[in-house]
C-alpha positions as CSV (number, residue, x, y, z in Angstrom):
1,X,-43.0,-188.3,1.1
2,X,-43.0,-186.8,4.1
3,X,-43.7,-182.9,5.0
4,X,-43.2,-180.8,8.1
5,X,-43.5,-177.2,9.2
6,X,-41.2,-174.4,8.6
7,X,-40.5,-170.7,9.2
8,X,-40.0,-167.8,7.3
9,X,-38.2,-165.3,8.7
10,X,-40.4,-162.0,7.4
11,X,-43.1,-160.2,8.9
12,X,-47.0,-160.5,8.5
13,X,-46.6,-156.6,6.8
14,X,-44.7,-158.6,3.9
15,X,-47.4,-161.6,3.3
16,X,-50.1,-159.3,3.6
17,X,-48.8,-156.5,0.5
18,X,-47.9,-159.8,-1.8
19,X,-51.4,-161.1,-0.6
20,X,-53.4,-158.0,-1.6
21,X,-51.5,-157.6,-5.0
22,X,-52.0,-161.4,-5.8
23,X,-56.0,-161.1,-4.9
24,X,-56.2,-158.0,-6.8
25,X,-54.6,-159.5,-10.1
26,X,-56.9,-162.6,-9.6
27,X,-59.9,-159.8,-9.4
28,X,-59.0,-158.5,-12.5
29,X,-58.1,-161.7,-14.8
30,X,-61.5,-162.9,-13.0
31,X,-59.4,-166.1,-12.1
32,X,-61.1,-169.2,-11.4
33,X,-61.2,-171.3,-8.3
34,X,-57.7,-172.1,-7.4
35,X,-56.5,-174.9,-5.4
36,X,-54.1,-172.1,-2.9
37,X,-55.9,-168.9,-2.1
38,X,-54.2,-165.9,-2.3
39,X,-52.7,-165.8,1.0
40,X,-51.5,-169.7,0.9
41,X,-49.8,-168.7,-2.8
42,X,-48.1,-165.6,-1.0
43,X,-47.0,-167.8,1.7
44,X,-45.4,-170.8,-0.8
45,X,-43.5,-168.0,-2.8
46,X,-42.2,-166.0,0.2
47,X,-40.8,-169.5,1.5
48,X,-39.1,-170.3,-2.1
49,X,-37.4,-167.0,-2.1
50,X,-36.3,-166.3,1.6
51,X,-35.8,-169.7,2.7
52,X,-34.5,-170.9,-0.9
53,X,-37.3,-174.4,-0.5
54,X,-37.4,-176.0,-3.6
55,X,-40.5,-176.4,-5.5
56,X,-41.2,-180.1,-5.8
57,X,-40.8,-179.3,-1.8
58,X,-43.0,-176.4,-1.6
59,X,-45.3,-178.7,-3.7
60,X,-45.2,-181.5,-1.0
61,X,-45.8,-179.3,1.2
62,X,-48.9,-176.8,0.2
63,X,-50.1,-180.2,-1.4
64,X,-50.3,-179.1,-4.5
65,X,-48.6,-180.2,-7.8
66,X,-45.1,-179.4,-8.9
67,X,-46.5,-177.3,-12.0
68,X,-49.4,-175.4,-10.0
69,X,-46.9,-174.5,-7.1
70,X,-44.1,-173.3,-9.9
71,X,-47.0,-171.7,-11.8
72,X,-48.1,-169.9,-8.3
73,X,-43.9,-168.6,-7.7
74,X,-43.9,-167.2,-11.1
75,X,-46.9,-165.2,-10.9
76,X,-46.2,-163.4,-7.6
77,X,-42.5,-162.7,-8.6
78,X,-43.8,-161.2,-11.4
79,X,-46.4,-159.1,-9.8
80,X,-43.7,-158.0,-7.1
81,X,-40.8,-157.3,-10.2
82,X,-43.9,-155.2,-12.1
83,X,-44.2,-152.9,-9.0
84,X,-40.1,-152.4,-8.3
85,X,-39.1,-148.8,-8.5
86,X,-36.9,-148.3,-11.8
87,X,-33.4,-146.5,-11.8
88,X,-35.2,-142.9,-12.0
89,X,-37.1,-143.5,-9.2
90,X,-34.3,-144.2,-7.3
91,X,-32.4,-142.0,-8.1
92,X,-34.7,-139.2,-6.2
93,X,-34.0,-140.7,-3.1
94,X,-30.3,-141.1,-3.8
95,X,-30.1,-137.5,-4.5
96,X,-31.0,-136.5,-1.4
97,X,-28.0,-138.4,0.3
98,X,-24.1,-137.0,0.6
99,X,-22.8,-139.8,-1.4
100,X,-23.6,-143.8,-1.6
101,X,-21.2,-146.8,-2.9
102,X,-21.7,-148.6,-6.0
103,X,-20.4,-152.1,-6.2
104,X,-21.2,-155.4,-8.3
105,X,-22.3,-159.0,-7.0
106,X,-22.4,-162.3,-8.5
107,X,-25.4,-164.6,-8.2
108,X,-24.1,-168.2,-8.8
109,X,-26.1,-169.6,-11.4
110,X,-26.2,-173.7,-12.5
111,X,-24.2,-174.2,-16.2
112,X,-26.3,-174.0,-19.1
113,X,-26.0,-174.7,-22.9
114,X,-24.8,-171.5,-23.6
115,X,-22.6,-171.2,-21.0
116,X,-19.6,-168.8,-22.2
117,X,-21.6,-165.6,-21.7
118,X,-22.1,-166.4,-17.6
119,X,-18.6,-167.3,-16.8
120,X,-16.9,-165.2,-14.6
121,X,-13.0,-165.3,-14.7
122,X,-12.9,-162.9,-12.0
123,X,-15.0,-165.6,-9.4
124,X,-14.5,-168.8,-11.7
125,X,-17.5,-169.9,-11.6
126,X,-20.9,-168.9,-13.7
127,X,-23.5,-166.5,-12.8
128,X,-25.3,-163.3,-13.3
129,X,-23.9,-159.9,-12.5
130,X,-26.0,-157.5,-10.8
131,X,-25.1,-154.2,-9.6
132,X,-26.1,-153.1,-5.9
133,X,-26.4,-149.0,-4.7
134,X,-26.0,-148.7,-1.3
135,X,-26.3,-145.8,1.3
136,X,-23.8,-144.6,3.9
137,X,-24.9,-146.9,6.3
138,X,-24.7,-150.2,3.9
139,X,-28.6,-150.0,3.6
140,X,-29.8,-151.6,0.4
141,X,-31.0,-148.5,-2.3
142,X,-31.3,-150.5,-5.5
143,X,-30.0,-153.0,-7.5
144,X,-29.8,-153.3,-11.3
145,X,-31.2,-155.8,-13.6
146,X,-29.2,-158.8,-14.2
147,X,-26.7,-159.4,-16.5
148,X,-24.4,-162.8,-18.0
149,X,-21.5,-163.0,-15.6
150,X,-18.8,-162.3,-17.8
151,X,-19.6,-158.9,-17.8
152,X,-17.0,-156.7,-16.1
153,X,-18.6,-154.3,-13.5
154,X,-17.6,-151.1,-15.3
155,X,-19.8,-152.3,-18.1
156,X,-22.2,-153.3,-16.5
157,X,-22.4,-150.3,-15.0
158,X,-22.8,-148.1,-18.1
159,X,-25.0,-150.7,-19.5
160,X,-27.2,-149.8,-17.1
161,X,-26.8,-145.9,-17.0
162,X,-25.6,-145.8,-13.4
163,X,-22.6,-143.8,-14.2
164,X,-24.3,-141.2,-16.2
165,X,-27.5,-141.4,-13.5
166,X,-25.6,-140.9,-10.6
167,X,-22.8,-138.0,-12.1
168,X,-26.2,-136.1,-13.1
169,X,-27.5,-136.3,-9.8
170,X,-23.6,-135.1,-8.2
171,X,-23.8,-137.7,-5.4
172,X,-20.3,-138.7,-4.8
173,X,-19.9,-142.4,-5.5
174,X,-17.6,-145.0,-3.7
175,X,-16.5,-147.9,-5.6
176,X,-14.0,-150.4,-5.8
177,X,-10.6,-151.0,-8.9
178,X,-13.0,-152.3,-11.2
179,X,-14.8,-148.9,-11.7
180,X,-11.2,-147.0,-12.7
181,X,-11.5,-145.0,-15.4
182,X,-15.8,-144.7,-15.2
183,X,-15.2,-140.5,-14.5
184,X,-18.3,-138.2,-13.3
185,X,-18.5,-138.4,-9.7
186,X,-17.1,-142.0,-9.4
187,X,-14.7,-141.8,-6.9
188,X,-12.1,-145.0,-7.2
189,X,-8.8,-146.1,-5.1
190,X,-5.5,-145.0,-6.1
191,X,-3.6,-148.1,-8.1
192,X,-0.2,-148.7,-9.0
193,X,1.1,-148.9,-12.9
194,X,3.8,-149.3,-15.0
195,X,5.2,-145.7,-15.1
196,X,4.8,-145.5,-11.2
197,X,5.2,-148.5,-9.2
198,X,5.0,-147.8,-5.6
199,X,1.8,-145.1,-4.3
200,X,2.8,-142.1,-2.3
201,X,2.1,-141.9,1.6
202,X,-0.5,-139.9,1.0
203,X,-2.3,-142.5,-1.4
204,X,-2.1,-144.7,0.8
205,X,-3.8,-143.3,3.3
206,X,-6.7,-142.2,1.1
207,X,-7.2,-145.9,-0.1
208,X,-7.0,-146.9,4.0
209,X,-10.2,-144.8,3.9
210,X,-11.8,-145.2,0.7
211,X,-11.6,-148.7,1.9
212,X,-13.8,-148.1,5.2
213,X,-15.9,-146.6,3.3
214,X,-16.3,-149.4,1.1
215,X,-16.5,-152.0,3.0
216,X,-20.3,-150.6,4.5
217,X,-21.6,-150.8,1.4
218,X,-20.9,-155.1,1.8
219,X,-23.7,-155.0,4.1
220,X,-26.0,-154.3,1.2
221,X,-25.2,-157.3,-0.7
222,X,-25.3,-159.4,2.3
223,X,-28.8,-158.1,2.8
224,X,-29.5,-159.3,-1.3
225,X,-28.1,-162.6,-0.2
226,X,-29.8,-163.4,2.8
227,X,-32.5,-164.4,0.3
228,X,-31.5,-167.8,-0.1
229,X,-32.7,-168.4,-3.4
230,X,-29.6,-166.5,-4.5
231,X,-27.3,-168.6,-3.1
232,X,-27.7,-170.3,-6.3
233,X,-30.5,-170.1,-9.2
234,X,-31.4,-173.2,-10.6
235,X,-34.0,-172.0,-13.3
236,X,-32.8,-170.0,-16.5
237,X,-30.5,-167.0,-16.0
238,X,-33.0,-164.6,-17.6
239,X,-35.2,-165.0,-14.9
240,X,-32.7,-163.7,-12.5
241,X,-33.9,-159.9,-13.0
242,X,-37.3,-160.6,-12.3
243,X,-36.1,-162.2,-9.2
244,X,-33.6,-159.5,-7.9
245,X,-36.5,-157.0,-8.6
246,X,-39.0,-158.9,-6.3
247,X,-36.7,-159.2,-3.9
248,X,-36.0,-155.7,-3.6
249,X,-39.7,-154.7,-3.8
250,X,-40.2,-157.4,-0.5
251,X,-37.0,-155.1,1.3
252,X,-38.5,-152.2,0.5
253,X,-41.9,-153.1,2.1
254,X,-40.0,-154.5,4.7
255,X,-38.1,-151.3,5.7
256,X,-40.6,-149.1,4.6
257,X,-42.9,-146.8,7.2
258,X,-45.3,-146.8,4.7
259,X,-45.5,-149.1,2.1
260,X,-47.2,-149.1,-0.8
């Protein structure tokens, strides 16, 4: 088999924090001698999630086996997911904003035995739902734990406390149809039913706008998929929070001043 040499397209910042927090978890389990030191492990599982490299490639290539170099992926995105800011953290950033936009995301996912849960009708396909917060200018804030795809985004938005989180805090919220009827300080398009059938002028042109506004806050989910391993998981869907929460701990220390 051959290997060759790649990029990754994050800076040294990123490999040094997932360095230092795999060298000091080795310090404390007083690990043995490993075949990858901490910086070489960093390196394999920043390459797996940015660049999406499979493992029995990763393996070829940091020459170790395809257990070791799953074993080393699994740790790290589990020491990344254990230091992820939770919803209430969050939310003290999000207060101090004049409103953000809430929206859902599917992360396509490969069919498993129990595959009824994770199918979406909406996208026709199966996959996890997650739920992304973003600021006014489509800048990733958080993103919620991952759920079976069938979900519908208002649910999984109250499964998650959003709704509640966010109306406590009273910063206006921008979403899309599928939020109608979530109340607080949701803020959701006008739609056309039964009893009226065609929207007023002046509906329209708030939906023209609450569409602009919308539309930032795709930037934000193309910023959670630009980590390739989302473009599809091929491990089990449960894993797919611990995932999404190392990935947004590596954005944060990306576009952080001061990281942690």
């Amino acid at each position: 088999m051959l290997s060759y040499p790649s990029t990754v397209a994050l800076s040294s910042r990123t490999l040094n924090h997932l360095t230092d927090l795999i060298r000091a978890e080795r310090t404390r389990r007083r690990s043995r001698w490993r075949r990858l030191d901490a910086g070489q492990q960093a390196l394999l599982a920043l390459a797996h999630l940015r660049n999406g490299d499979t493992i029995s490639r990763l393996a070829c290539g940091f020459a170790v086996s395809v257990t070791a170099a799953w074993r080393y992926v699994r740790e790290a995105i589990d020491l990344l997911a254990a230091h992820t800011e939770d919803l209430n953290a969050a939310m003290r950033r999000i207060t101090q904003l004049v409103y953000v936009i809430l929206d859902g995301t599917l992360i396509p996912i490969d069919r498993v035995a129990d595959q009824k849960p994770y199918y979406s009708g909406k996208h026709k396909r199966h996959g996890v739902n997650v739920q992304v917060i973003a600021d006014c200018k489509g800048r990733l804030l958080w993103a919620s734990p991952g759920l079976p795809g069938a979900a519908h985004d208002l649910t999984a938005a109250r499964t998650h406390d959003l709704i509640d989180a966010l109306s406590r805090a009273t910063v206006m919220t921008f979403a899309d149809k599928a939020y109608q009827g979530a109340g607080g300080s949701i803020r959701t398009p006008f739609r056309r039913r039964h009893h009226r059938l065609r929207l007023s002028r002046r509906q329209k042109t708030v939906n023209r706008h609450h569409a602009k506004i919308r539309a930032v806050g795709e930037r934000a989910v193309a910023t959670l998929k630009d980590w390739k391993i989302l473009a599809k998981l091929r491990c089990c869907p449960r894993r797919a929070t611990a995932i999404v929460q190392a990935i947004l701990a590596l954005h944060h220390i990306r576009t952080s001043q001061n990281p942690r």
